[in-house]
C-alpha positions in Angstrom: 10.6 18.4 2.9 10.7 14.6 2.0 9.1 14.4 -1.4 9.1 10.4 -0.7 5.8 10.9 1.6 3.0 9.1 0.3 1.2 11.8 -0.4 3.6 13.0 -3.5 3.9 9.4 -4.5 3.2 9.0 -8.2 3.1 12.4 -8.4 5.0 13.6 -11.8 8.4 13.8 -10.2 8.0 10.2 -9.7 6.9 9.1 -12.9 9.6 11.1 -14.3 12.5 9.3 -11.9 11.0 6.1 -12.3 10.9 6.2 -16.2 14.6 6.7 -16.4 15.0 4.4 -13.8 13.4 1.4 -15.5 15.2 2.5 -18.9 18.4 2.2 -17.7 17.8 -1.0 -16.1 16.0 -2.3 -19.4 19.5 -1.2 -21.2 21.1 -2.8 -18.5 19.1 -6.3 -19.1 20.8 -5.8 -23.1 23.3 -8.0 -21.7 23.3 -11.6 -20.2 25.9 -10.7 -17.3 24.4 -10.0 -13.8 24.2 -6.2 -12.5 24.0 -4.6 -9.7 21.3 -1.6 -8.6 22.1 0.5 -4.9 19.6 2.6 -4.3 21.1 4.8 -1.7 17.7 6.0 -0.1 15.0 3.7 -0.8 12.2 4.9 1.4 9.8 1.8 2.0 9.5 0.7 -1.2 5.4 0.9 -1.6 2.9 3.5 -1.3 -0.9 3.3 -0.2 -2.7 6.0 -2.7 -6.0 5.7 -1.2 -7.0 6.6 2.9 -6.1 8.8 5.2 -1.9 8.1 4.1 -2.2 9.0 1.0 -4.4 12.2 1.5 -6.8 11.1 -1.1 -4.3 9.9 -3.2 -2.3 13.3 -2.6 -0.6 14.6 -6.4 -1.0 11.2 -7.7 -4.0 12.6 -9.2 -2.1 15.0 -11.3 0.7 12.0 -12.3 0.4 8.5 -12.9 -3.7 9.0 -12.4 -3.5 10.9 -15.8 -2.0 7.9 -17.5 -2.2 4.8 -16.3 -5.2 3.5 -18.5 -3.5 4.9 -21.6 -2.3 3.1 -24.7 -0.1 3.7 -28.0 2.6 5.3 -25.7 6.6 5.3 -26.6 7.9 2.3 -25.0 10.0 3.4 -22.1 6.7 4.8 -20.9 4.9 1.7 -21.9 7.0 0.0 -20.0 7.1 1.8 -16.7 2.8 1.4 -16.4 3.5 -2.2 -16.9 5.5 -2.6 -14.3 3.4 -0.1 -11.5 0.2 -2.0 -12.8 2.3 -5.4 -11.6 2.0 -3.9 -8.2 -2.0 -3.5 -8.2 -5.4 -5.4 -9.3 -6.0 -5.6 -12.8 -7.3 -2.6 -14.1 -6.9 -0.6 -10.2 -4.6 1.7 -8.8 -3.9 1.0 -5.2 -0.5 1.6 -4.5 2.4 3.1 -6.1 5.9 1.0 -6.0 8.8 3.0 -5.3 12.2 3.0 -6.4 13.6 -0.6 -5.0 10.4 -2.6 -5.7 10.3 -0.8 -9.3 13.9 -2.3 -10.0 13.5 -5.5 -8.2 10.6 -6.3 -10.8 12.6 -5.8 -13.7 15.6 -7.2 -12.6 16.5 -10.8 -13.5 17.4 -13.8 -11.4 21.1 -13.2 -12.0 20.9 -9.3 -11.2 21.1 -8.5 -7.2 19.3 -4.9 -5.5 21.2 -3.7 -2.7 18.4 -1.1 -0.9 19.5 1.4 2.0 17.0 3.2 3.9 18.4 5.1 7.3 15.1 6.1 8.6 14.1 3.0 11.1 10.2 2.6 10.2 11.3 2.9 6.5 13.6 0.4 7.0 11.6 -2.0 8.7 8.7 -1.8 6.0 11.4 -2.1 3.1 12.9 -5.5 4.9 9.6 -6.8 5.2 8.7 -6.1 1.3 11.4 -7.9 -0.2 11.7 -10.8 3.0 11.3 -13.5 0.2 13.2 -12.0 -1.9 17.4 -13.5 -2.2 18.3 -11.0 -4.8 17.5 -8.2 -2.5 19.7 -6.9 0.5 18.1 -4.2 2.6 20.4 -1.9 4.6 19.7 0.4 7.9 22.3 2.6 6.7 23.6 6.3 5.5 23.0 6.2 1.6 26.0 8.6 1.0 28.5 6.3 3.1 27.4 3.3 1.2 28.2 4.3 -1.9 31.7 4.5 -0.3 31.5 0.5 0.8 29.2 -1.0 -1.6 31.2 0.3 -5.4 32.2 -1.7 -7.2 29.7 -3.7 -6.9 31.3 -7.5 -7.4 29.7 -7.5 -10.9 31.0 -4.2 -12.1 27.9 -3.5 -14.0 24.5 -1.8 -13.0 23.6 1.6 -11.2 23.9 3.7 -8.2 20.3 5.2 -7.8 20.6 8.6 -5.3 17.2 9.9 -4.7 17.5 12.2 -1.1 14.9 13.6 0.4 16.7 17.7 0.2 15.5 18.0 3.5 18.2 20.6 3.6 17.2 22.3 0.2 20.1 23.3 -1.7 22.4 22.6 0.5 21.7 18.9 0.0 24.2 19.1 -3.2 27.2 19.3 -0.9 27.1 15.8 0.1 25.8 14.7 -3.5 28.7 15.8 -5.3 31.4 14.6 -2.9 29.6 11.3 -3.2 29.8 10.9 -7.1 33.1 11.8 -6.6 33.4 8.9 -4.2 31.8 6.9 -6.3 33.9 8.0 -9.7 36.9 7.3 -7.9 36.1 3.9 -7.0 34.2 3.0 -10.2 35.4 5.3 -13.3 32.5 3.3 -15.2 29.7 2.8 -13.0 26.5 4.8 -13.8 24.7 7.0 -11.0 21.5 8.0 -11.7 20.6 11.2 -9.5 17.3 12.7 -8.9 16.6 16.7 -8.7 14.3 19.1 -7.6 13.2 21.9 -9.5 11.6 24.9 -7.9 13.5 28.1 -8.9 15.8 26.4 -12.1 18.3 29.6 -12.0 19.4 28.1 -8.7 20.6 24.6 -9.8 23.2 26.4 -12.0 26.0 26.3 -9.6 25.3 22.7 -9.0 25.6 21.8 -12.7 28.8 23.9 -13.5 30.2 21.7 -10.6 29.2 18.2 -11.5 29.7 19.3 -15.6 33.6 18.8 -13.9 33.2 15.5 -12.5 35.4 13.1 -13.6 33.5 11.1 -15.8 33.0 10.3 -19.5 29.4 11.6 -20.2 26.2 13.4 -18.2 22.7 13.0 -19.4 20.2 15.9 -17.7 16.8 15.3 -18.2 13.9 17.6 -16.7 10.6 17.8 -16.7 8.4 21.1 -15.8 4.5 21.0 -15.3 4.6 24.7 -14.9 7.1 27.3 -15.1 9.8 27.4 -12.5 9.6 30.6 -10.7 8.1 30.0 -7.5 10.4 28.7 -4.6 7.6 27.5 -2.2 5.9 24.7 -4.8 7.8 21.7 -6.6 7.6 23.1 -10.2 9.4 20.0 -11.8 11.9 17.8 -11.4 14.8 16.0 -13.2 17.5 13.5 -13.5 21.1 13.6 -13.9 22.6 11.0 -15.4 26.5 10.1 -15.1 27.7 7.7 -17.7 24.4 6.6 -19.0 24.1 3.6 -21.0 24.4 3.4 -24.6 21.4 5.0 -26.3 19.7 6.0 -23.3 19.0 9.3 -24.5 17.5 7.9 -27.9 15.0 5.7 -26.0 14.0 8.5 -23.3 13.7 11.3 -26.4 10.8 10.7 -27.4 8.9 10.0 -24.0 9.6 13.6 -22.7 7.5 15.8 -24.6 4.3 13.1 -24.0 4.7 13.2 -20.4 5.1 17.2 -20.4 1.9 17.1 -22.4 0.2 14.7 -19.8 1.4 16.2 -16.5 1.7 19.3 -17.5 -0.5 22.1 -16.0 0.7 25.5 -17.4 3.6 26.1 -19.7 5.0 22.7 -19.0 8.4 22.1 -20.3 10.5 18.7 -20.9 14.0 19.3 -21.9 17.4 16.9 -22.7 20.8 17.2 -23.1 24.2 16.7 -22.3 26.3 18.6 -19.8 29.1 16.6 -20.5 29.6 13.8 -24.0 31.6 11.2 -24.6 33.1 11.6 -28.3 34.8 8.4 -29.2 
C-alpha cells in the first residue's frame, strides 16, 4: 500500500514526518553554508484534499484538519502550519505539500533539493511543480540507487530523506538498511532521516536491533501512535528514525510530541523519543 496517495495525505503520519522534516532543515539553516536535501521518493510533491482524489479529504480530517487553525503551539509545530498554510489561501486548506515542496520552502537560495520520484506520472507532476524553480533537480530514478550516486552531496551538509512506499510491508527494510549502509559508507556524517510504519510495533524489533548497528555516531527514533498498535490491517502510527541528527534536534522535537499525540490521537495514543544509538563526546 502506498501511504503517499492523496487520500492519507496530511493524515497524522504525515504531520508527524513532515515536522521532523522541517526541524532538521530549520537546524540545518543554523548555519550560513549551503546544504543539500535528496529526498529519495518524493511522490508529486502536492496533494488535492478536496474532490473525488482526495476522497473527501481522505484521513486528513483526523491530521492536519485538527490543527491547522491552532495557536500557542511549540515552535517546530508552529512552524510546520506555517509552511503548509504557504501552500493554500489564507485561512483555507486546499492542498497538502509533500515532502520536496515542504523542504524547497524552507530552504534558502544557497541550499539545492535534489527530488527522485521512479513512478512516471509522479515524476512528471513533481518536474512540473518546481519548473521555475533552479535550486530544485527532479530525478526519474530508483531512490535507493541514488543515494549510491548523489552522497556526498558537493556541499557535505544537509539530509537524505527516505520515505518508501512499503509496498512490500516488512520486507521493505531489506533495501533500507543496505542503503544507510551505502550511504554511511560514503558519507560517515551525513544525516538520513527515515520514515516508518507502525502497525504491529513488536514487529519492527528486528529492524531496530539491526540499524542500532549501523555505523554511525547517533540514532534519534521518534513515534507517534493515535491508537494502540495491535492490529496489522490499519496504520496505527508512525515514526522516524533519525541517523546522525543535528545538534539539539531532540530538545526542539521534545516537547511537540506529546501535543500532537493529544491532537491526533484517537484511543490510547502514544508519542515516544529516544535514542537507539548516542553520541557521548
Amino acid at each position: 500500500m502506498n501511504y503517499r496517495h492523496a487520500y492519507h495525505a496530511g493524515n497524522h503520519a504525515d504531520v508527524l514526518k513532515h515536522v521532523v522534516l522541517l526541524a532538521i532543515v530549520d537546524a540545518l539553516k543554523r548555519k550560513d553554508a549551503p546544504f543539500c536535501v535528496i529526498d529519495t521518493h518524493a511522490g508529486r510533491g502536492q496533494y488535492l484534499l478536496q474532490g473525488e482524489q482526495s476522497g473527501a479529504t481522505g484521513e486528513a480530517r483526523a491530521g492536519i484538519f485538527r490543527m491547522f487553525v491552532l495557536k500557542g503551539l511549540p515552535p517546530v509545530l508552529q512552524s510546520y502550519l506555517k509552511r503548509v498554510q504557504a501552500d493554500n489561501p489564507v485561512g483555507a486548506l486546499v492542498s497538502y505539500p509533500g515532502s520536496p515542496l515542504l523542504a524547497a520552502q524552507a530552504m534558502r537560495p544557497q541550499d539545492r533539493l535534489v527530488a527522485c520520484e521512479l513512478q512516471p506520472d509522479e515524476a512528471r507532476a513533481l518536474s512540473l511543480l518546481f519548473k521555475d524553480d533552479k535550486r530544485v533537480t527532479v530525478m526519474a530514478r530508483d531512490g535507493y540507487a541514488a543515494i549510491k550516486a548523489l552522497v556526498p552531496p558537493k556541499e557535505r551538509r544537509g539530509l537524505v530523506l527516505i520515505d518508501p512506499p512499503y509496498e512490500q510491508q516488512e520486507d521493505e527494510f531489506v533495501p533500507i538498511l543496505q542503503a544507510l549502509k551505502d550511504g554511511l559508507e560514503r558519507w560517515p556524517t551525513g544525516c538520513f532521516a527515515l520514515w516508518y510504519p507502525i502497525k504491529r510495533g513488536r514487529t519492527l524489533q528486528p529492524f531496530f536491533r539491526k540499524a542500532a548497528r549501523l555505523d554511525c555516531k547517533s540514532l534519534l527514533r521518534v513515534e507517534l501512535l493515535v491508537r494502540p498498535d495491535d492490529s496489522p490491517l490499519r496504520l496505527n502510527g508512525s515514526g522516524m528514525l533519525v541517523v546522525n541528527p543535528p545538534w539539539q534536534l531532540d530538545q526542539a522535537l521534545g516537547p511537540a510530541l506529546p501535543v500532537l499525540a493529544r491532537l491526533l490521537g484517537e484511543q490510547q495514543p502514544n508519542a515516544t523519543l529516544d535514542w537507539l544509538k548516542k553520541d557521548e563526546t
